[in-house]
N, C-alpha and C positions, 0 to 999 in steps of 0.2 A: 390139673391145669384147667380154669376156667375158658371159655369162649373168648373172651376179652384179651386171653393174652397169647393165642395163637396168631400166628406173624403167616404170611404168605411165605414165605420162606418154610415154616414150618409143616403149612400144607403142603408144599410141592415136596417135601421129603417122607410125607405120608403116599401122597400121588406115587412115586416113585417106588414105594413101596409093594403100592397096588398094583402098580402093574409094570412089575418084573425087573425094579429099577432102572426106568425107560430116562434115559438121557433127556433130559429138559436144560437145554442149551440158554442161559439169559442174554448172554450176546450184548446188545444194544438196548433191552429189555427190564423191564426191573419184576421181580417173582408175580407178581397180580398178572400182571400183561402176560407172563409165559402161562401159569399156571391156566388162566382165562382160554388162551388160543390152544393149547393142549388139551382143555375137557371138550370143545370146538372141533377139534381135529379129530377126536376120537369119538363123538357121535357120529358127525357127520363121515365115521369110517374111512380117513383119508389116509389111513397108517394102510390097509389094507388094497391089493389089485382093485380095480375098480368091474371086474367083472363077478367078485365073491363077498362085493359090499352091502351092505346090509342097511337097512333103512334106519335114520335118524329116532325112532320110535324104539326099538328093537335093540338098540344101539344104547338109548338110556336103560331100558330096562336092565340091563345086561349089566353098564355100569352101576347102578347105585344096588345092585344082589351085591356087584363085587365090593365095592365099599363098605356095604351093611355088612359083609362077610367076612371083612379082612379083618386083622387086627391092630389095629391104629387105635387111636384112643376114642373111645367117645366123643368127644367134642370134636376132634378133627371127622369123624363119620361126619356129624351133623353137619358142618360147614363145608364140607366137598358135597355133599348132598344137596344142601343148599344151593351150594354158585350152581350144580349140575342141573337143579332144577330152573335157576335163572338163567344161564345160556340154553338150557332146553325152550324156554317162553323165548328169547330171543328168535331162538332161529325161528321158531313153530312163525311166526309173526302173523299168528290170527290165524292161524290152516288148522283145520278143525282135526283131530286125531284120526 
C-alpha cells in the first residue's frame, strides 16, 4: 500500500493498534480531527494523573520508538510519524527543546 492511498481512517486503526486499541470515539468528528486531537492528547500526557505526567518532549520521543516499533505497515509508520512530528512543531510554538 502506497502513501497515497492510506485514508485517516486507516491511520487511526493503525493508532489503535499502537496503543492498546485505545478507543478513538469520532462522535461529531471526522478521523483527521480525532486522529489530530488523540496524537495531542497523548504528548501533551492528558490520558495520564496529572501528578505522573511527563513533559511533551519525553512524551514524543516515547511515541514515535513506539510506532517505529510496532507493526503497522511502513507507510502507516511514516505518516503517524509524520503528523506526530507536525502536532509536535505545533505545540513546541517556537520553545526552544
Amino acid at each position: 500500500m502506497t502513501q497515497e492511498k492510506l485514508s485517516f481512517d486507516d491511520l487511526i486503526e493503525g493508532y489503535r493498534q499502537i496503543w492498546n486499541n485505545r478507543l478513538l470515539e469520532t462522535m461529531d468528528k471526522n478521523s483527521e480531527e480525532t486522529l489530530l486531537e488523540a496524537i495531542k492528547r497523548e504528548l501533551l500526557d492528558e490520558n495520564s494523573h496529572p501528578r505522573i505526567r511527563k513533559n511533551k518532549f519525553e512524551k514524543y520521543f516515547s511515541a514515535i520508538k513506539r510506532v517505529s516499533e510496532s507493526t503497522i505497515s511502513p507507510d502507516a509508520k511514516l505518516l503517524l510519524i509524520k503528523i506526530h512530528n507536525e502536532v509536535m512543531e505545533e505545540l513546541r510554538g517556537g520553545e526552544e527543546p
